[in-house]
C-alpha positions in Angstrom: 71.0 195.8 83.4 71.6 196.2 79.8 75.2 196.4 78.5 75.9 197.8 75.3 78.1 196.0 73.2 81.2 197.7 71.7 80.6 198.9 68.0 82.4 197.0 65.5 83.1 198.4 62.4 83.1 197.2 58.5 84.5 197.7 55.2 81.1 198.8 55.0 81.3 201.5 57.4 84.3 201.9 56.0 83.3 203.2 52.8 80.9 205.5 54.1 83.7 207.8 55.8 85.6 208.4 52.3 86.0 212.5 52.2 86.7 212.5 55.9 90.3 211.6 57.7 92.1 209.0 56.9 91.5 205.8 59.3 92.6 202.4 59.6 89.9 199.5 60.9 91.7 196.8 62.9 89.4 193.8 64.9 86.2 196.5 64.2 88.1 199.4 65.9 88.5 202.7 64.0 91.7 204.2 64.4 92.7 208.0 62.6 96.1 207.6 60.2 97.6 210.6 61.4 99.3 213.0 58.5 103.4 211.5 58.5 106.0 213.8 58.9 108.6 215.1 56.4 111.5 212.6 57.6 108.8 209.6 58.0 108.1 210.7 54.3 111.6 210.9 53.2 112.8 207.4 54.4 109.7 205.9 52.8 110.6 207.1 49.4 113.9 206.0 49.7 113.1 202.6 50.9 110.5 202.4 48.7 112.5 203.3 45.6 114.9 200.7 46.9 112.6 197.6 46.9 110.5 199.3 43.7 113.9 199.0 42.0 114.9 195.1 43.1 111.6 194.0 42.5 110.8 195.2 39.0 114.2 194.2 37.6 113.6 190.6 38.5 109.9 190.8 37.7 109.3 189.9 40.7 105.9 191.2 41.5 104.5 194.6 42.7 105.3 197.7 45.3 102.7 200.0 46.3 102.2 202.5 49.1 100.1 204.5 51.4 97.1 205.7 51.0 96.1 202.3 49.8 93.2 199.8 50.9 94.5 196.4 52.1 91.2 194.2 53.3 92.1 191.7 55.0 88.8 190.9 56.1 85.8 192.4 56.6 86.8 193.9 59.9 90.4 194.7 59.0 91.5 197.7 56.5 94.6 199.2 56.7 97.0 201.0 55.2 100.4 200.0 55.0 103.2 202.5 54.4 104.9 200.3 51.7 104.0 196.7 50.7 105.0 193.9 48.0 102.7 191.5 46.2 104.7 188.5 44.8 103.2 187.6 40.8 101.7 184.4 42.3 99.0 186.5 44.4 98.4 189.2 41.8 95.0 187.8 42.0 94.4 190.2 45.2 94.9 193.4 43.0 90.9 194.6 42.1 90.3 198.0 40.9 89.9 199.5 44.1 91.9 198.0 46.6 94.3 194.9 47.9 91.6 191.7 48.9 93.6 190.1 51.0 97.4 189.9 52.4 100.8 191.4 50.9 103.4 189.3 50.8 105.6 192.0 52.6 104.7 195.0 54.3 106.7 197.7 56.1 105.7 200.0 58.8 107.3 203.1 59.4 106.8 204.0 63.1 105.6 207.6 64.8 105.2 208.4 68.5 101.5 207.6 67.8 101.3 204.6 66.0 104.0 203.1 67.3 102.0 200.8 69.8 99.5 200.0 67.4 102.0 199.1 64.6 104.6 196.7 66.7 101.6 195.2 68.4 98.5 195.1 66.5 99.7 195.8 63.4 102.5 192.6 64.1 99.5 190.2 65.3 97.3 191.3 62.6 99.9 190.7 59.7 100.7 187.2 61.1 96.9 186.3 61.5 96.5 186.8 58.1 99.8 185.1 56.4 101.6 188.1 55.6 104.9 186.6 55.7 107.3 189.0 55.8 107.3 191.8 57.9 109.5 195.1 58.3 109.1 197.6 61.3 111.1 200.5 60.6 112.2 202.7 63.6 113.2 206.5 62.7 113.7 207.0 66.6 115.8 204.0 66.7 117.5 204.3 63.7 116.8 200.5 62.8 114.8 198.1 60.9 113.5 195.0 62.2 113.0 192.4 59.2 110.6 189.4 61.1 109.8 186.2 59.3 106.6 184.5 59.4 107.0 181.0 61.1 104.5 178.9 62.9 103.0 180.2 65.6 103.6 184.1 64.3 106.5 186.0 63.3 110.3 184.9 64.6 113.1 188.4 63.8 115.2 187.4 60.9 117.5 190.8 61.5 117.9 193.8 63.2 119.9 196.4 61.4 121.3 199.8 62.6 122.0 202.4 60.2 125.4 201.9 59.0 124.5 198.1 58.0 122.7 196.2 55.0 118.8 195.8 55.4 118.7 192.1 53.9 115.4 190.2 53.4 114.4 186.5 53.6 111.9 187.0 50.8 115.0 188.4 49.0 118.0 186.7 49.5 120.1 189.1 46.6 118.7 191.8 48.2 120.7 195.0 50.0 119.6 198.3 51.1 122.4 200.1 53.1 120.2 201.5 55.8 121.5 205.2 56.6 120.2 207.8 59.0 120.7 211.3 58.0 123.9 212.7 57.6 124.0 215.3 60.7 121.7 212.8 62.6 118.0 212.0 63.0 117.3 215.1 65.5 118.1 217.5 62.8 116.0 216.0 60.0 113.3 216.6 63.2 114.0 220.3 63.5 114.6 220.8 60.5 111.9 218.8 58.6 112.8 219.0 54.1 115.6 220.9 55.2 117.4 218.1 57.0 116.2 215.7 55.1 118.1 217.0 51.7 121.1 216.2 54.2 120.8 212.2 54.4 122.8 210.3 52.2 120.6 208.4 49.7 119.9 205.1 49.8 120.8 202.4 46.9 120.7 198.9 46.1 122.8 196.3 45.2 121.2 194.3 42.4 122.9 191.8 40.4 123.4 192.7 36.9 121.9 190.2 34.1 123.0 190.5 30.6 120.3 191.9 29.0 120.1 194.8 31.6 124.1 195.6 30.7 123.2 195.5 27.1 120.4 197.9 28.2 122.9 200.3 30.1 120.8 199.3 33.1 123.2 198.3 35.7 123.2 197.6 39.6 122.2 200.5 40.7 118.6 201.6 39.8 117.8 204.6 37.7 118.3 208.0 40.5 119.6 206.5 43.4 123.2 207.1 43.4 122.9 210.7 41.3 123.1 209.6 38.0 120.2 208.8 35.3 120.2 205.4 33.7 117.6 203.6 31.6 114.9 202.1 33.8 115.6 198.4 34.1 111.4 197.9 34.1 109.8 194.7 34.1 107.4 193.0 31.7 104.2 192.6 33.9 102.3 190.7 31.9 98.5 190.3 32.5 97.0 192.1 35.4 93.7 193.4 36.7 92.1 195.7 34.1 95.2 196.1 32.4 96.1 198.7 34.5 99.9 198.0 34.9 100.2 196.0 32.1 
């Protein structure tokens, strides 16, 4: 008896289904990216803008999001919801996509990725040296921060919403994690409607002399309400010029 072996797909195949849904490849296995929700959308922003904001300030590297390629091999393309690339790896940035791994990624869970996300998602990163990893729960209300060691990834925190999501990679870093205002089940029912009721997010980033002199101060351009001049680093030389 003849036993068909399981299909494995490539970056390849990969290519081939641009125009169609979005999908993810993990170990050859196609998986659909399903379409996030309005609250899944809102705390991405926010976290998002939070990290954008640390990052560039202290030149630290770049932030990027969803819908972007990250290959981390042949057999592996996915899309993380928000991820960092420290200057030293810049050398993964090409013109169409991430070659290889972020330094940080975060994953923002939903009922159906959830499994994939905490368990594939978790072996996958470590496989491939991502070395820090944050799963955020909207459920919950937490965010796990785990630290690649040897042997895979150990947690570093666990933080609820009324604490301060801090980062290994980022020992200055603090992002006062808060749910929505009137509580996660009406940003659910309510989708942009509830979500214009959560309290916005800011960082606490240590002010430098220049960025005073600049009007710049700790909190980033937006986040607390009030406009400020963009504390925005200088990149430097990058691929194509593009963010130069």
């Amino acid at each position: 008896m003849v036993v068909a072996e399981a299909i494995k797909f490539t970056y390849e195949d990969y290519l081939l289904m641009e125009g169609e849904k979005p999908y993810e490849i993990i170990h050859g296995r196609r998986y659909v990216v399903p379409a996030s929700t309005p609250y899944h959308q809102w705390i991405s922003a926010r976290l998002e803008q939070a990290l954008r904001a640390f990052v560039e300030t202290h030149d630290l590297g770049l932030v990027f999001d969803a819908p972007c390629d990250v290959v981390l091999s042949p057999t592996d393309i996915v899309q993380p919801d928000i991820f960092f690339i420290a200057q030293e790896h810049r050398g993964i940035l090409t013109e169409r996509n991430i070659w290889g791994a972020p330094d940080l990624v975060v994953e923002i869970l939903s009922p159906t990725t959830a499994h994939k996300d905490r368990d594939l998602k978790r072996k996958l990163y470590a496989v491939h040296g991502v070395r820090e990893f944050w799963i955020v729960s909207p459920e919950a209300q937490t965010v796990e921060v785990l630290e690649l060691v040897e042997g895979g990834y150990r947690r570093a925190g666990l933080y609820a919403r009324d604490e301060e999501l801090r980062s290994p990679s980022f020992p200055e870093l603090a992002i006062p994690w808060r749910a929505c205002s009137r509580g996660r089940e009406r940003g659910k029912k309510a989708g942009a409607e509830g979500s214009a009721q959560c309290t916005d997010f800011s960082t606490h980033i240590p002010e430098s002399a220049a960025d005073r002199d600049r009007g710049c101060g700790k909190t980033p351009s937006g986040l607390d309400g009030h406009a400020r001049p963009a504390c925005t680093a200088t990149w430097g030389p990058v691929y194509s010029g593009a963010f130069n």
